[in-house]
N, C-alpha and C positions, 0 to 999 in steps of 0.2 A: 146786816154786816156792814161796818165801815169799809170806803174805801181809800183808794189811795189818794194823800192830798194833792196832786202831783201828777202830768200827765204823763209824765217819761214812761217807758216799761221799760221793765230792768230785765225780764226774761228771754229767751229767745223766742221767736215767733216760731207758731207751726207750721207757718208755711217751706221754713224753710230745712226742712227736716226730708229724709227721704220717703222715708214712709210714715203715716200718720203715729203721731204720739198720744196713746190713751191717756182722757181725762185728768184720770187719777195721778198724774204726773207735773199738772199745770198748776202755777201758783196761781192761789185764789184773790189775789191783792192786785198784778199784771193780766192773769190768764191768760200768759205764754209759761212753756215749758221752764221748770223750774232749772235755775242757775246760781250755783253755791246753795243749796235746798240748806235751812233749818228747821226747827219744830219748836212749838213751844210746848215745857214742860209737863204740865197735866195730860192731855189727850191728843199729843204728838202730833198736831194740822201742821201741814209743810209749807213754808213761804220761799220764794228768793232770798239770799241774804240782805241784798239794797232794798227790795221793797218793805220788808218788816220794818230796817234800821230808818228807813225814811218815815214808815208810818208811826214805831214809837217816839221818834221826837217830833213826831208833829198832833197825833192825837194821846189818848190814857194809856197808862201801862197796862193795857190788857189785851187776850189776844181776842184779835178780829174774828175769830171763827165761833169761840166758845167764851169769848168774855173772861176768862180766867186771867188771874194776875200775870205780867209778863212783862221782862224789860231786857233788854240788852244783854247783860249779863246772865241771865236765865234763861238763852235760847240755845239750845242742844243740835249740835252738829247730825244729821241725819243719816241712819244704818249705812255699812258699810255696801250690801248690796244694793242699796238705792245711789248712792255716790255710783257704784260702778256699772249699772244700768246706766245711768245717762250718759257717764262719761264714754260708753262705746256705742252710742246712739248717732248714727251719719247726719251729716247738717253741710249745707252748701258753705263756699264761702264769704267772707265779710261784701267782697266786691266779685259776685255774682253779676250784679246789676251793670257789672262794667265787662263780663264779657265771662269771666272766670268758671269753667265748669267745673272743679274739682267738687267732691264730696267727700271729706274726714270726719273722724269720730272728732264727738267736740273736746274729749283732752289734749288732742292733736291741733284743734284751731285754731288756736292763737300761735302757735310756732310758725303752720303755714300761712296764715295774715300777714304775718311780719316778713315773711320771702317770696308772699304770691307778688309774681310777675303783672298780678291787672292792678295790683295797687299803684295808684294815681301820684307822680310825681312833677315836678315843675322842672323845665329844662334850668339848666348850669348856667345859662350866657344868662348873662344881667338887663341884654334885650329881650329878651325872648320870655314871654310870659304863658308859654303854652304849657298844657296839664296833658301829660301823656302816661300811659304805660310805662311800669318799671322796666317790661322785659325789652321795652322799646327804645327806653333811654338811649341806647349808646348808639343805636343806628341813628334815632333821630338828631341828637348831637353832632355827631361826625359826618351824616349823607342828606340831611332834609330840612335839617334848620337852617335859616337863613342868616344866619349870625357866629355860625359855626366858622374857624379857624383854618385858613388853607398856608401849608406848606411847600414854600417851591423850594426846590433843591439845583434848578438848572438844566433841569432832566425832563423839560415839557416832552417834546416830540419825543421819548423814549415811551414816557407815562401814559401818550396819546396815542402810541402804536403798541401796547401793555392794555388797554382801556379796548383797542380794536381788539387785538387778538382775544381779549375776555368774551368783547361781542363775536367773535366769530365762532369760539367755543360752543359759548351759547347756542349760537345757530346750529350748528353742528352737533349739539347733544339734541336741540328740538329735531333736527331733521333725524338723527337716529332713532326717537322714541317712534314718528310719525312713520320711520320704514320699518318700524319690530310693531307696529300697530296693523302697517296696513299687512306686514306678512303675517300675523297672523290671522288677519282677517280673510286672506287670501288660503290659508292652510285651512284655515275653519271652513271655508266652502268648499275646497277640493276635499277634504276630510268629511265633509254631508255626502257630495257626490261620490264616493267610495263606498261609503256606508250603505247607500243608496243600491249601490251595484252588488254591493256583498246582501244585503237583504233580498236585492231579485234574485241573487243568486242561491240564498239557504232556502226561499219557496220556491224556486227552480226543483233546488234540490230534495223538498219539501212532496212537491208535486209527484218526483219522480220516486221517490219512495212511499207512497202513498198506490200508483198505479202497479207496482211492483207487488204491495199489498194484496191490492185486488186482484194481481194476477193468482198470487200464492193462494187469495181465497178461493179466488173462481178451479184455480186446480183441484184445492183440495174438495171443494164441489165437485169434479166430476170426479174425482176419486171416490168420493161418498156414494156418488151416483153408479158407479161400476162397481164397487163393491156388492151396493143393494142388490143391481142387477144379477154379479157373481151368486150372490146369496142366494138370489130366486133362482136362479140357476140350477143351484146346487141345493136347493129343496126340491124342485123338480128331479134333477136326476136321483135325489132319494126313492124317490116316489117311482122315477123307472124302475131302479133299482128294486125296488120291493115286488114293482112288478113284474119284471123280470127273471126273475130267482129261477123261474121254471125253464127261460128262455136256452137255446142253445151256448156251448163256450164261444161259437161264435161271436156271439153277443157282449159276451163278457168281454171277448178279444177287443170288439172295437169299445167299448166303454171303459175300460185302461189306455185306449187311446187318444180320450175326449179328456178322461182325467189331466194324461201327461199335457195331452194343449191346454188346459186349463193351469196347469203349474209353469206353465213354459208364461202364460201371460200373466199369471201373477209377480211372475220372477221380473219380466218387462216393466210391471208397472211398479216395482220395488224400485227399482232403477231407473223410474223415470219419477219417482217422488225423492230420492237421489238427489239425484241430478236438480231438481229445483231447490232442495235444501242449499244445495252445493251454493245456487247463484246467489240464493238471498244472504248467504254471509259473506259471497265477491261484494255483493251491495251495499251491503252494512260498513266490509272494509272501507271500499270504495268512498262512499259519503265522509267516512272517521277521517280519511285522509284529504278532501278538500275542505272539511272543515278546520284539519289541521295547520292547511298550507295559510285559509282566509286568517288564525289567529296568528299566523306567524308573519304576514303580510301588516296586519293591527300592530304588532307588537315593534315591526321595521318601520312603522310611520310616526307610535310615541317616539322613538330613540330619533329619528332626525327631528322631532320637534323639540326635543330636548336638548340635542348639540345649538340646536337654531337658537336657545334661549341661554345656552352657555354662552357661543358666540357673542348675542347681545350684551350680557353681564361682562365679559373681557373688555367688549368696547366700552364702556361706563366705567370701567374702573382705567384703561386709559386715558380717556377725555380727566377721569379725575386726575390722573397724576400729572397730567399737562398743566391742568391747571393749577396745582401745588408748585412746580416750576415755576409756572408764571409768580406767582403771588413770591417767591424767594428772589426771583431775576428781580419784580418789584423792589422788594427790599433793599437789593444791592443796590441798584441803580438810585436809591433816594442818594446815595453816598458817593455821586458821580459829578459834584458840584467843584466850578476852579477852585475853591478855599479847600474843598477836601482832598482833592488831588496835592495841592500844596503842603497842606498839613504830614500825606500819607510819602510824598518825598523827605519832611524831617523827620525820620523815624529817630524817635529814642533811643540809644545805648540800652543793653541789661546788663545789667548785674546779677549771677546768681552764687549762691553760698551754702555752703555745709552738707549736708546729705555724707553717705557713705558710699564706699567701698571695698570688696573685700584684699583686693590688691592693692591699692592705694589710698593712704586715707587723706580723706577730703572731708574729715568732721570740721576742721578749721579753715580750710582754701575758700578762695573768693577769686572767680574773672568777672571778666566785661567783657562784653559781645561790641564792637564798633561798627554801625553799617556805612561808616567810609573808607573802614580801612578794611572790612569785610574779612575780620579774624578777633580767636579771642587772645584776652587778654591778663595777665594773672596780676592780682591788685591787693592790698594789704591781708595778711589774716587776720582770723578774730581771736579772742581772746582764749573759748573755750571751743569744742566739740559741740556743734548744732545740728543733729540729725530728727529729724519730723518733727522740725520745730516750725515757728508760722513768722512772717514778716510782714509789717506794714509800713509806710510814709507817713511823719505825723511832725509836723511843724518845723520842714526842712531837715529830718534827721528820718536815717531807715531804723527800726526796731526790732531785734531778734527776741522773739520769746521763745525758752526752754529747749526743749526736746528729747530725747532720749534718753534719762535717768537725770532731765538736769534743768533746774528753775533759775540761771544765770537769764540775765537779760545784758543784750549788748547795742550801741548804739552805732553808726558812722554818720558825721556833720556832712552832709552833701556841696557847705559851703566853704571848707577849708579843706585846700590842697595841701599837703597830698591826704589823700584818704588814707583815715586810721580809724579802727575800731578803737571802743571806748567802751569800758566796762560800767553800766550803769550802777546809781546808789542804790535801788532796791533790786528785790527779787521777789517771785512768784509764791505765793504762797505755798507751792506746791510744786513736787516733779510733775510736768505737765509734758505729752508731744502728740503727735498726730491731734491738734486740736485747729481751732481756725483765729484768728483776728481780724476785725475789719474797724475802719472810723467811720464813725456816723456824730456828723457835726461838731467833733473835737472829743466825741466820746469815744474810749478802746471798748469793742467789744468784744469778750472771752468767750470759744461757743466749745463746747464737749471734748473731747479727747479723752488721752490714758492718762490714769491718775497713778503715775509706778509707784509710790510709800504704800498705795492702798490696793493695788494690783486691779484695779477696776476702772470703768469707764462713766463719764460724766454725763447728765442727763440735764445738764443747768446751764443758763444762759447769763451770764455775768457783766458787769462794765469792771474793769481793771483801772484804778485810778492808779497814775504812775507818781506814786509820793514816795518816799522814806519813811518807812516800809510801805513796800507796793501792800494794794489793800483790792478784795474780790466783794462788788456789791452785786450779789443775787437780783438778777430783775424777773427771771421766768424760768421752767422748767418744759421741756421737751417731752414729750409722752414715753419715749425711749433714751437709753445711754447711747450714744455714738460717736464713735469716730472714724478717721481715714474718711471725710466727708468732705464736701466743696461748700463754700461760702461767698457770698457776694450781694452788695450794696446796691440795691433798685429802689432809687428817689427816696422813704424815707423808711424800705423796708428792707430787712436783711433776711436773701434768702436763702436755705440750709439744705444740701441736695444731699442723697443716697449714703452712704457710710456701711460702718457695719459695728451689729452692737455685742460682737463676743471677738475670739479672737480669731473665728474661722471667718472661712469667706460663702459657707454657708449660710450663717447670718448675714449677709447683704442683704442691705433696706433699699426698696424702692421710693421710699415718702420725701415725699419734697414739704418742708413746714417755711412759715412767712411767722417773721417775728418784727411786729410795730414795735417801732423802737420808741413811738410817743405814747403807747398804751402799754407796753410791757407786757403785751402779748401776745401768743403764738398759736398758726392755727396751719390746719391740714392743707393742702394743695391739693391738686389733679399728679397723679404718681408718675414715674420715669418708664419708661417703655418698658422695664425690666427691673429686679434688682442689681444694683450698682458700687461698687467700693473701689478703697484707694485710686481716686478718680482725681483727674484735674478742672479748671475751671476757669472764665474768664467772660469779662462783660461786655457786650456789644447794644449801645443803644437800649431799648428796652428790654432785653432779651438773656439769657446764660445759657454760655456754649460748654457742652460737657466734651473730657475727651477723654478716650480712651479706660484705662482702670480693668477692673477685673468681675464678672459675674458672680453668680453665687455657687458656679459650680467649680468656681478657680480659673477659667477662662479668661487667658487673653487678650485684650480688643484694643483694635486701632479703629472703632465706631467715633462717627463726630456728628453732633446734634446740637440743635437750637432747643430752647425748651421757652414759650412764654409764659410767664407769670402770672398773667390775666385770665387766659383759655385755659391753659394748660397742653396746650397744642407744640407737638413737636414735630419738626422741618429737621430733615436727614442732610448734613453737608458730607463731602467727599470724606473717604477715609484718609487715616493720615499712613505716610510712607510704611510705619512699624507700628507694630505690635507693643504697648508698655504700658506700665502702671506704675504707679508714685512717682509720675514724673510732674515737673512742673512748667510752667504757662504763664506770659504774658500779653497783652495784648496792646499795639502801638500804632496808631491810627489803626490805617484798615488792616492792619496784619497781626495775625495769630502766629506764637512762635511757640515751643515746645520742645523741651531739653529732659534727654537723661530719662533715668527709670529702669525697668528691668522687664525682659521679654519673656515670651514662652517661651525661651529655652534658657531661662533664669539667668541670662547675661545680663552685667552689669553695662547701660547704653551711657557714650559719651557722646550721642550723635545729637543732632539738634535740627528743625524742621520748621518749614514757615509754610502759611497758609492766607492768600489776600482774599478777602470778602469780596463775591461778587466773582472769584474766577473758578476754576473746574479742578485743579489738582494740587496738591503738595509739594515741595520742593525742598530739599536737602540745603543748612546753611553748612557753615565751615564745620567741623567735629569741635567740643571742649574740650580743653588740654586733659580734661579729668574725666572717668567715666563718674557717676553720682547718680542715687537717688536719694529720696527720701530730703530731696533738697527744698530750698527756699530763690525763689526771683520774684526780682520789679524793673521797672523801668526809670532810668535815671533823666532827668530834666535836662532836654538839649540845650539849655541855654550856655552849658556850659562844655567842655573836651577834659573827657577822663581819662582818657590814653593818648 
């Protein structure tokens, strides 16, 4: 038999298989287990796919086993039960050698090669030429590489007394395992010594039912013995008796009265085997009942060792929440630098617009919020009715898109006073509302909502060119339709939170998806605490702050959370003052604001609510002149005064 010209092996070794792989499964060309197996036609011998392909372009078309004719094209895919034989056959993986202990079937091995955590990668700095661990990257980047990036914010001795209290945490979770260690080491020897005394005590008790034994035998021994006696006795007086017979009644008188004493001491001795019956089942009880008392004593020593290890678990779940604390107080405090403090004194103006009411309509109203003059303020209307429509900033002009049975788009110029709306040249291709907008590098991006002409909900992720005629280019598809969802721009990905895909709120979605806006594609996140709809939203740093919105059981929530994008890790901030949903949010330096909406008790809210990062409660701004929900807000560029 030829061999291969060629040292590579193209099969998988058997060493690396969990249990040995029989013979008859190993290519004859490699003599590793076969991988992609063919046969050649005549008498079906099975090769690797790469070993044959290498050995018919390198030696005759025939095959190596049996010489028969054979070439590329005449090699025959290998029975389906042998394909799936191997493919459920366990095999370590690719970078075992580098630490890796998994074991997968090998149709599964290549998926996990490509996301095992030991696959070998090269750190990010352009100094740094070290070959590390996937799953290691990010800490070795951020905490051990020497070339790694430090951020000062102005906040050392914050960060430094943040970095202590971490280390005293620390100590303090070591010194707690070290005293639930050493009590239980301390329980475990007073729990031997217990045991100890309860064991002298069941052969105590062992002993003394045993002697009690002996007593009850040795009685019933001389019971046996008085009986016999009795017996000979009373063979004897048979035998007087007979001899007798001729005797005087004398005779007979006192022999009726040897009887009666003989009945008077059986009747004693009835009552005195009695009376020992009697004790041995005092004994019997007696024992049942300190046997009883010792398990119930066992039973009082698990349950405090069980509070003791509840105990322990409360403390471990404090020390964690301290520390979640901490790592949130961190985050604030990066944001405690003079330039941010500066920045968080100009706060922005808002503007918000449109939404409804059933008492007052506010489809067309627009104010402005001032924080110098600390009131709002009522400012041009729009042209038409904009209720759960979406708004974005995009090249000095705000953008109203559709809403409520309506594909109008409207503009206001930020740069010419006084503010007027202005009815854009196109329109939407469609009634569109409760959908989202965002720009991503000068692109409109269109994400789901209600589609009213079609009475359905959108499952497609669009860029909207704003031409004459506006025009909808498809870039991706969402695994679900939704809307009443949150939206928002994280560096170059836009990310799509909770919604719901029917018209209950039953249907609230918990899935958070990431749509690359440079690949055009969309993919699953780490889920929201819960299912979530008609929610608001707003960006802080790396991070999206959800607020409030409704459950899936129709539940009201004033809940505020952080959610990261990277982990999936969500940090609980303060509730906000009320209860609402479809209300809307913006965010200006470090301050969260929050207008309008409708509570659990279906009131339409005009009140409005600000929140500073970094502090501990909410706080009431002025009320809108209008109550609204279903509205739209931004922030207006201080560079200028709109009221």
């Amino acid at each position: 038999m030829s061999c291969c010209p060629t040292e590579e092996k193209y099969g998988y070794e058997g060493c690396r298989f969990e249990r040995d792989v029989d013979e008859n499964f190993h290519c004859s060309i490699c003599y590793n287990v076969l991988k992609e197996p063919r046969m050649c036609t005549k008498n079906e011998h099975v090769f690797c796919l790469a070993c044959i392909t290498q050995y018919l372009s390198v030696n005759s078309q025939t095959c190596p086993e049996c010489s028969e004719h054979l070439s590329e094209d005449t090699l025959r895919r290998a029975p389906r039960a042998l394909n799936n034989y191997l493919s459920k056959l366990r095999i370590n993986c690719d970078y075992a050698n580098r630490g890796c202990p998994q074991f997968t079937c090998v149709e599964e091995l290549k998926n996990h090669v490509a996301n095992c955590g030991f696959s070998p990668v090269l750190c990010s700095k352009e100094e740094c030429s070290m070959v590390i661990d996937k799953k290691d990257r990010i800490h070795h980047e951020t905490v051990l590489c020497e070339y790694r990036k430090f951020k000062y914010y102005g906040c050392e001795q914050t960060q430094e007394d943040v970095k202590a209290m971490k280390r005293s945490l620390m100590e303090l979770n070591g010194e707690v395992k070290a005293a639930k260690q050493t009590k239980l080491e301390n329980n475990h020897v007073d729990m031997e010594k217990f045991l100890g005394k309860l064991e002298g005590s069941l052969v105590e008790l062992d002993g003394k039912v045993e002697v009690a034994n002996e007593k009850i035998e040795n009685n019933n021994l001389e019971m046996k013995q008085i009986v016999g006696r009795l017996e000979g006795r009373l063979v004897e007086l048979d035998g007087k008796v007979e001899a007798a017979n001729q005797k005087t009644e004398n005779n007979n008188l006192e022999m009726e009265k040897i009887v009666r004493r003989l009945e008077e001491s059986l009747i004693e001795l009835d009552g005195k085997v009695e009376t020992m019956n009697k004790r041995h089942d005092e004994i019997k009880q007696e024992v049942k009942k300190e046997v009883g008392e010792v398990r119930k004593e066992v039973r009082d020593v698990k349950e405090n060792l069980c509070k003791m290890d509840k105990d322990v678990d409360e403390v471990k779940v404090m020390v964690s929440q301290m520390l979640e604390k901490i790592n949130v107080l961190e985050r604030m405090n990066k944001l405690s630098s003079p330039t941010d403090e500066l920045l968080n004194n100009l706060k922005e103006d808002i503007l918000v617009a449109g939404g409804y009411c059933l008492s007052v309509k506010t489809g067309k109203s627009t104010e402005i919020y001032s924080w110098e003059k600390n009131g709002w303020f009522e400012a041009a209307r729009m042209n038409d009715e904009h209720i759960g429509a979406s708004l974005i900033s995009y090249k000095g002009k705000l953008f109203v898109f559709g809403g409520d049975g309506n594909k109008k788009i409207e503009t206001l110029d930020l740069n010419e006073l006084p503010l007027k709306w202005n009815k854009f040249c196109g329109e939407l291709p469609y009634k569109c509302d409760d959908h989202q907008t965002v720009v991503y590098q000068q692109r409109v991006i269109h994400i789901g909502g209600y589609i009213s002409g079609k009475s359905r909900r959108s499952n497609v992720i669009s860029e909207l060119e704003l031409t004459s005629p506006c025009a909808m280019k498809d870039l991706c598809q969402m695994p679900e339709p939704r809307d009443c969802h949150g939206a928002e721009i994280l560096e170059d990905k836009v990310l799509i939170l909770g919604g719901q895909k029917s018209h209950y709120c039953k249907h609230a979605m918990d899935s958070v998806l990431e749509f690359d806006a440079t690949k055009n594609e969309c993919k699953e996140l780490s889920p929201l605490p819960h299912p979530l709809t008609e929610l608001a939203t707003v960006r802080w740093l790396d991070q999206v702050i959800v607020l409030g919105g409704r459950d899936k059981n129709g539940q009201v929530l004033n809940d505020v959370f952080m959610y990261d994008c990277k982990t999936g890790k969500i940090i609980v901030l303060p509730s906000m003052l009320e209860k609402r949903y479809e209300c809307c949010s913006v965010i200006t330096g470090n301050t969260i604001v929050v207008m309008g909406g409708i509570n659990e008790e279906d009131e339409y809210l005009n009140s409005a609510e600000c929140f500073t990062m970094g502090g501990s409660t909410w706080e009431y701004l002025p009320a809108m002149n209008k109550a609204r929900y279903r509205a739209v807000a931004d922030v207006l560029p201080s560079t200028r005064k709109y009221v």
